[in-house]
N, C-alpha and C positions, 0 to 999 in steps of 0.2 A: 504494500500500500504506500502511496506515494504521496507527491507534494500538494500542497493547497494552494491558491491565489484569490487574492481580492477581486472584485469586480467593482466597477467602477463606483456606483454611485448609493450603493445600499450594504448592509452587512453578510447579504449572500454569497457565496463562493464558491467557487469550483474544488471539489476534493476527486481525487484519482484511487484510485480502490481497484482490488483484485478481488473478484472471486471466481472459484472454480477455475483457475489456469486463465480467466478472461479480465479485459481490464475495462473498465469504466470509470465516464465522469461524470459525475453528480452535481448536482446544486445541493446548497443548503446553508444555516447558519450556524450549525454547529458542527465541524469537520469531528472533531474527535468521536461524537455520538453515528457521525455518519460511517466511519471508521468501527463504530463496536456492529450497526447492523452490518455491516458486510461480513465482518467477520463470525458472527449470527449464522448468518445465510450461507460463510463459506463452507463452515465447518458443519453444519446441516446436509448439504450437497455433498462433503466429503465421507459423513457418516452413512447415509445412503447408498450412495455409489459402492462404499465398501462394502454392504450389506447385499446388493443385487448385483448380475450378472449386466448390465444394462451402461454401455460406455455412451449412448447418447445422451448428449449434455441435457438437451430439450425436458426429455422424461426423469431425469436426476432432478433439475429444478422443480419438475410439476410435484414430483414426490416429494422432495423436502419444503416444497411450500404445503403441503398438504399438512406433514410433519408439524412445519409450523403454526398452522391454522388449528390442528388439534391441540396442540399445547396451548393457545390462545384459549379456545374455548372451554378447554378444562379449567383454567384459570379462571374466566369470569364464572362458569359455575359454580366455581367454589367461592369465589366472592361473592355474589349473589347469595351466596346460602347463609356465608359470615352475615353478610346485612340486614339479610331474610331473619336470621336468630338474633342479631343484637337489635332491630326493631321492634319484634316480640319482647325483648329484653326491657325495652326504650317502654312499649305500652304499658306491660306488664308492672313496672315501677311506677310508673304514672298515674294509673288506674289504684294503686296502693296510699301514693304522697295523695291522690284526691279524696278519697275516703278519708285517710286522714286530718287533709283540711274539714272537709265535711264535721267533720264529727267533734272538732276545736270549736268552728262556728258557733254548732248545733251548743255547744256547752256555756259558749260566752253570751249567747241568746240567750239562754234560760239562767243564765249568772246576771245577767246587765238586766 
């Protein structure tokens, strides 16, 4: 992976990247983050490749974007379900601290 360069007028830049033996230049404003996905992607395409029989580059990518898309979506599953349980959580409390006000009111009503 290679050099960066400014571009003229704004913070975007050109970063030069390799993945899978091929080289590409990207836009973007953050080269280093542009630099960790390639590397994401190379070594995805690298573990693949090593795992099938299959030297077209074309079907290596489609595969480890696949690869990738599955770990995506296992992740927000599982986030989703963190949020799904700590909103339950969030209700669950709320519904408790409410009662409780309730029932302070209810006493200082019949005190006052």
């Amino acid at each position: 992976m290679a050099d960066s360069q400014n571009e003229s007028n704004d913070a975007t830049q050109f970063v030069t990247v390799d993945i899978y033996d091929q080289t590409y230049r990207l836009r973007g404003q953050d080269s280093a983050y542009i630099h960790q996905l390639a590397d994401v992607v190379d070594t995805k395409m690298r573990a693949v490749a090593a795992q099938g029989k299959s030297v077209d580059s074309l079907r290596v990518a489609v595969l480890a974007a696949l690869n990738i898309a599955d770990e995506l979506i296992s992740l927000e599953q599982r986030y989703n379900a963190l949020i799904g349980a700590e909103k339950e959580n969030v209700r669950s409390r709320a519904s408790k601290l409410s009662g409780m006000l309730d029932a302070i009111l209810t006493e200082d009503r019949k005190i006052g």
